[in-house]
C-alpha positions in Angstrom: -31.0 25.7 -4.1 -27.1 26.1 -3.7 -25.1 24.5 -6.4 -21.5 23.3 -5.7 -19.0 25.7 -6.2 -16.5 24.2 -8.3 -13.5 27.0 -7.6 -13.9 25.4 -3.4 -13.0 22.0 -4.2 -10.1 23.0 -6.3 -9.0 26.1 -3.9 -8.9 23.1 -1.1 -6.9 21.0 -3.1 -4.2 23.5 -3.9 -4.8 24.4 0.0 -4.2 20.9 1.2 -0.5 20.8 -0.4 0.6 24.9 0.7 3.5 25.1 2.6 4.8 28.8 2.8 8.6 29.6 2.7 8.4 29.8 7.1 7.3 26.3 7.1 3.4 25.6 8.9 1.4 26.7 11.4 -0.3 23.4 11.7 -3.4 25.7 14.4 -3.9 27.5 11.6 -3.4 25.2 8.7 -6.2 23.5 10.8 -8.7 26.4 11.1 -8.1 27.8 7.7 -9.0 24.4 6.3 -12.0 24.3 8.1 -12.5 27.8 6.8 -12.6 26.4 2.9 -15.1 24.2 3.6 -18.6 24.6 2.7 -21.6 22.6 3.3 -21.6 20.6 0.0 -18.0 19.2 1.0 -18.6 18.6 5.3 -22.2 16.7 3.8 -20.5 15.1 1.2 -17.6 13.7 3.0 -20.0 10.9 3.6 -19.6 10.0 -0.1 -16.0 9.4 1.3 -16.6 7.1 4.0 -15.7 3.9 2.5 -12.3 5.1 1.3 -11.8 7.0 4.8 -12.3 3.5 6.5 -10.4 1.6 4.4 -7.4 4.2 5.2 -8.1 3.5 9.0 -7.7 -0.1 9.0 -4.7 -0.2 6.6 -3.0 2.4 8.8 -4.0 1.0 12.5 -1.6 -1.3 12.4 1.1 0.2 12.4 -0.5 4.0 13.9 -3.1 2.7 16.5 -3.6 5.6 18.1 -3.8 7.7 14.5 -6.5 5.3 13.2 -7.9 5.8 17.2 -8.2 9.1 16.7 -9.7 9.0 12.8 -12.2 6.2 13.9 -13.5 8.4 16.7 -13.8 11.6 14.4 -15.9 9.5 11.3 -17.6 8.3 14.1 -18.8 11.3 14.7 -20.0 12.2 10.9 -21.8 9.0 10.6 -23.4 8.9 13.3 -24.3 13.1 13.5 -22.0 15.3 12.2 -24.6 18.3 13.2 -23.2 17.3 16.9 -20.1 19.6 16.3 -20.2 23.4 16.2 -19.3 24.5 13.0 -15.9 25.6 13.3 -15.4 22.1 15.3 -17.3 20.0 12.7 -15.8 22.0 9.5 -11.8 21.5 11.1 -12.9 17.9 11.2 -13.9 17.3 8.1 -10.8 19.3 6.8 -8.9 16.6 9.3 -11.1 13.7 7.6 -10.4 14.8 4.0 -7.0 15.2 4.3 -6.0 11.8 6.2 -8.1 10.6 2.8 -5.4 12.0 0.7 -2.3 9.7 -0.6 -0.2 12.9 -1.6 -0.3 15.0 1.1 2.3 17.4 3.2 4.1 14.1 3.6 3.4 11.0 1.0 1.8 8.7 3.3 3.6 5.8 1.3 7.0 7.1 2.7 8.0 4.2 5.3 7.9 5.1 8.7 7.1 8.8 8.5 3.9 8.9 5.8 1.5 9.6 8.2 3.0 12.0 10.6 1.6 14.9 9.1 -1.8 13.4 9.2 -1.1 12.6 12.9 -0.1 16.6 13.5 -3.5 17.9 12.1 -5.5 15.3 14.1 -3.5 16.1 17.4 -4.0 19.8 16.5 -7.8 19.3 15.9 -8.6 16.8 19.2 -6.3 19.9 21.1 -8.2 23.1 19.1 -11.5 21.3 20.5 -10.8 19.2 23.4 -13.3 20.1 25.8 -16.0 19.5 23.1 -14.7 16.0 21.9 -13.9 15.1 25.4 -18.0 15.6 26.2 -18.7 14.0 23.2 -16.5 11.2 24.7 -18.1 11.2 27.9 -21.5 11.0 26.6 -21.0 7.7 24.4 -19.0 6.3 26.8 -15.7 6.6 25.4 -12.1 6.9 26.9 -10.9 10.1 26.1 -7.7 9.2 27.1 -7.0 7.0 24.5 -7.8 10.2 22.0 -6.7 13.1 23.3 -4.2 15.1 22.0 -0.3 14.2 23.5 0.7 17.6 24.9 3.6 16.5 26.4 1.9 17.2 29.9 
């Protein structure tokens, strides 16, 4: 049996607040996130749910499409996270984890402009993957419109 490995959780923590001296590549902020995780921590994000959802609804208010967009993707997890191909599913997760976070890039507490980082890796993720979440939309009979990624197009 595989026992947690300790040194993950905290290399994803320090992970989760690295910004390098060039600023972000938020694509590969995104995948190398995804990259950190292991099994224990896309499985146990369930252990996170109730805190995940409480951040949706406190943030829908005033970020609709943000706590759109976060709905749709713990959707996902509760429902069958094994519907996502691994690097999909693990970059979700990473997503998931880090909208969970208070102190991220950008304090979410900071009026106005908290959750803008948050927004950035969800956009990146639903743009990474888009054909895959738009099926995914298409087969539960969701609008994909009202989640996909803002491209400017």
């Amino acid at each position: 049996m595989n026992k947690p490995n300790p040194g993950v959780k905290s290399q994803l923590a320090a992970y989760m607040h690295y910004v390098s001296d060039e600023g972000i590549d938020l694509g590969r902020f995104v995948e190398q996130g995804g990259r950190l995780l292991g099994r224990e921590e896309v499985v146990g994000l369930a252990s996170n749910f109730a805190e995940l959802r409480e951040k949706i609804v406190s943030l829908s208010a005033e970020h609709p499409r943000l706590g759109r967009q976060l709905e749709f993707l713990a959707s996902l997890f509760a429902f069958n996270p094994a519907i996502l191909p691994g690097p999909a599913r693990n970059e979700a997760a990473f997503v998931l984890l880090y909208a969970v976070k208070e102190h991220d890039m950008m304090p979410d507490h900071i009026p106005e402009v908290g959750y803008l980082d948050d927004a950035a890796v969800t956009e990146v993720l639903l743009l990474r993957h888009a054909e895959i979440f738009e099926r995914l939309c298409v087969t539960r009979n969701l609008d994909w419109t009202a989640l996909k990624p803002e491209t400017g197009k």
